[in-house]
C-alpha positions in Angstrom: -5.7 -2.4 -4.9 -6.7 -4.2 -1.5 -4.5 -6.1 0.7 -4.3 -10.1 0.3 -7.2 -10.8 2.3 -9.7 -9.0 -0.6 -7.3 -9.3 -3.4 -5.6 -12.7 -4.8 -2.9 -10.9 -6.6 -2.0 -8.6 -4.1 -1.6 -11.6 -1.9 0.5 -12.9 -4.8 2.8 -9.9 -5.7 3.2 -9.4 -1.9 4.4 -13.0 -1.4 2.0 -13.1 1.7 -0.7 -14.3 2.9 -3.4 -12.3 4.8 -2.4 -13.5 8.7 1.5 -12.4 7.5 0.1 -9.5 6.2 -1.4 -8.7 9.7 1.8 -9.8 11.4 3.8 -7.6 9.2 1.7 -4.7 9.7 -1.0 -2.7 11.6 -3.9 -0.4 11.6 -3.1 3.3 9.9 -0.5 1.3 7.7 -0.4 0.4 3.9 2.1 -0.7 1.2 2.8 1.2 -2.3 5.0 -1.5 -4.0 6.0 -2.2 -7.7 6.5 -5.3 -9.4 7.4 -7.6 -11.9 4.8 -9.3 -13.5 5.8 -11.2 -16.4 7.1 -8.4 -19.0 5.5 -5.9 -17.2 5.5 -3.8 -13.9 2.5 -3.7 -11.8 1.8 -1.5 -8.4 0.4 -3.1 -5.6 -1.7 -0.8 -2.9 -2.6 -2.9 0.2 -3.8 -1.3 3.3 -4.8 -2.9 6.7 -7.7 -1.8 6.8 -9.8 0.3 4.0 -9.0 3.7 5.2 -5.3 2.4 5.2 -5.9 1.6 1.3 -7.6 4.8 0.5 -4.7 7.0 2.2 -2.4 4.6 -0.2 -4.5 5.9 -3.0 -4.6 9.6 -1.8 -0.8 9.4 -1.9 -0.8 7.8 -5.6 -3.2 11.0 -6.6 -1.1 13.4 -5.1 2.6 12.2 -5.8 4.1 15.2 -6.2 3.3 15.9 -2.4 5.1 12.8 -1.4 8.9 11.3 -2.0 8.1 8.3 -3.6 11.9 7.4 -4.1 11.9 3.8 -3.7 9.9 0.3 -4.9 8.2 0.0 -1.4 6.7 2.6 0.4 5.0 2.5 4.2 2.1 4.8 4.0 0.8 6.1 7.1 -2.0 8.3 8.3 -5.3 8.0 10.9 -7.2 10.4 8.6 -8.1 10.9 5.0 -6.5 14.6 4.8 -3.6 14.5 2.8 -1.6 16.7 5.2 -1.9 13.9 8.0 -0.2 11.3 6.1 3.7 10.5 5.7 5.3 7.4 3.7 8.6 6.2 4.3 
């Protein structure tokens, strides 16, 4: 959890470093992805800025409100009520 600039692995598993995580995306934006790691499958949350990883988290804890479909979602949101946020 925590985007590249707090979080070596994210910054890993992302293949990006914080300034390409910037360029890549903004404020009210974070990343659900999975991936490989070794034998195993990990799931990176990465937000630009805190509130963008919590709203990440808010979606993991409430799944069944969301269509998860795919191995990389865009969260997005500019508050911490479920009902504001969408992921594509």
């Amino acid at each position: 959890v925590g985007g590249p600039a707090v979080n070596k692995l994210a910054e890993k598993f992302l293949g990006m470093t914080a300034d390409q995580y910037r360029a890549t995306y903004k404020g009210g934006e974070a990343v659900l992805k999975v991936v490989t790691n070794g034998g195993k499958v990990a799931l990176v949350a990465a937000g630009y800025h805190a509130d963008d990883t919590r709203r990440a988290a808010l979606v993991l804890a409430n799944f069944d409100s969301f269509a998860l479909e795919t191995t990389e979602q865009i969260v997005r949101g500019t508050s911490l009520n479920v009902a504001d946020i969408t992921v594509s």
